[in-house]
C-alpha positions, 0 to 999 in steps of 0.5 A: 500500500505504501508504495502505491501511494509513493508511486501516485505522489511520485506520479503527481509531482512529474506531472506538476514539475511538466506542467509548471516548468521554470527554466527555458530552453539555452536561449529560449526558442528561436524565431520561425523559419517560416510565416506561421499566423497564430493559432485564434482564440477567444480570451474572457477577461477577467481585467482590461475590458476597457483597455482591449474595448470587450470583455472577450477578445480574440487574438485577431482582434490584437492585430495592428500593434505587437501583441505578447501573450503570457500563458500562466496559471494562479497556482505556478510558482514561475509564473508568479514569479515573472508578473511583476516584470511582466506588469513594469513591461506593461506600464512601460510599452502601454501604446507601443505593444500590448500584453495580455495574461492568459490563464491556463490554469483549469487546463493545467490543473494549476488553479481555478478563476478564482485564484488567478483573479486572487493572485492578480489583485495580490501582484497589482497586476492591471495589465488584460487577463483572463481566460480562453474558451477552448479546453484544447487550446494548449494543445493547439498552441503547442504549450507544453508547460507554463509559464510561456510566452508568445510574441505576436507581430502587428500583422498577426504572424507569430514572431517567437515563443518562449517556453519557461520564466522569462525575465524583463530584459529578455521581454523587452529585447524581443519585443523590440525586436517586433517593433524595429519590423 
């Protein structure tokens, strides 16, 4: 009995380790060889409705300026970790690219709505968040763990993806990569 359930912990906390990875790859990943348009899909805010116009928005409707879109959930340590950065990013870039937080937690098994609305309040983060309507969607996005990063360029085509913790400075390279386009 003892081992089933060491082996169901053991089983449980791999899980978790995939699921909420903190380091990137060397370097992060690298940007596309080819023009790939990111995968749409609606976003419910649970903040930033008046900044982003709606209360649900699709990543189509972003186009027009650079676009970063955060994957997280209220229960990864790595993510939490990243939003204080990722809200002095948002101050500083307001108007010149727009980041939006999507809550992947009930897809991760990392946390419900309620605690990621919890953890933005307690952080201060103001920037749009809030969660997707498609339960596949990290599969379709190729999101293996979280946090991770998409950059997405004003004319919809995905410029790079950054899986794992992603510090201010690396934030701001690769978005200003964008903008020099």
């Amino acid at each position: 009995m003892k081992t089933m359930i060491f082996a169901i912990m053991g089983l449980a906390m791999l899980m978790l380790a995939a699921a909420c990875s903190s380091e990137a790859p060397a370097g992060g990943s690298q940007p596309s060889e080819t023009v790939e348009t990111i995968y749409d899909f609606n976003i419910a805010l649970y903040q930033g409705s008046d900044e982003l116009g709606s209360e649900t928005v699709t990543v189509s409707d972003l186009r027009g300026t650079p676009v970063v879109l955060n994957f997280w959930a209220g229960l990864c340590p790595p993510c939490r970790a990243e939003m204080p950065e990722f809200q002095e990013f948002a101050d500083e870039y307001e108007g010149r690219a727009t980041l939006v937080g999507v809550d992947l937690g009930q897809s991760f098994a990392l946390g419900s709505e309620a605690e990621a609305i919890a953890l933005l309040g307690e952080l201060g983060v103001t920037y749009p968040a809030g969660a997707p309507d498609d339960e596949n969607l990290a599969r379709e996005l190729g999101v293996l763990g979280l946090p991770a990063t998409f950059f997405v360029a004003a004319d919809g085509s995905l410029h790079r993806k950054w899986q794992g913790v992603l510090n201010g400075d690396k934030l701001a390279e690769i978005t200003d990569e964008m903008l020099a386009q």
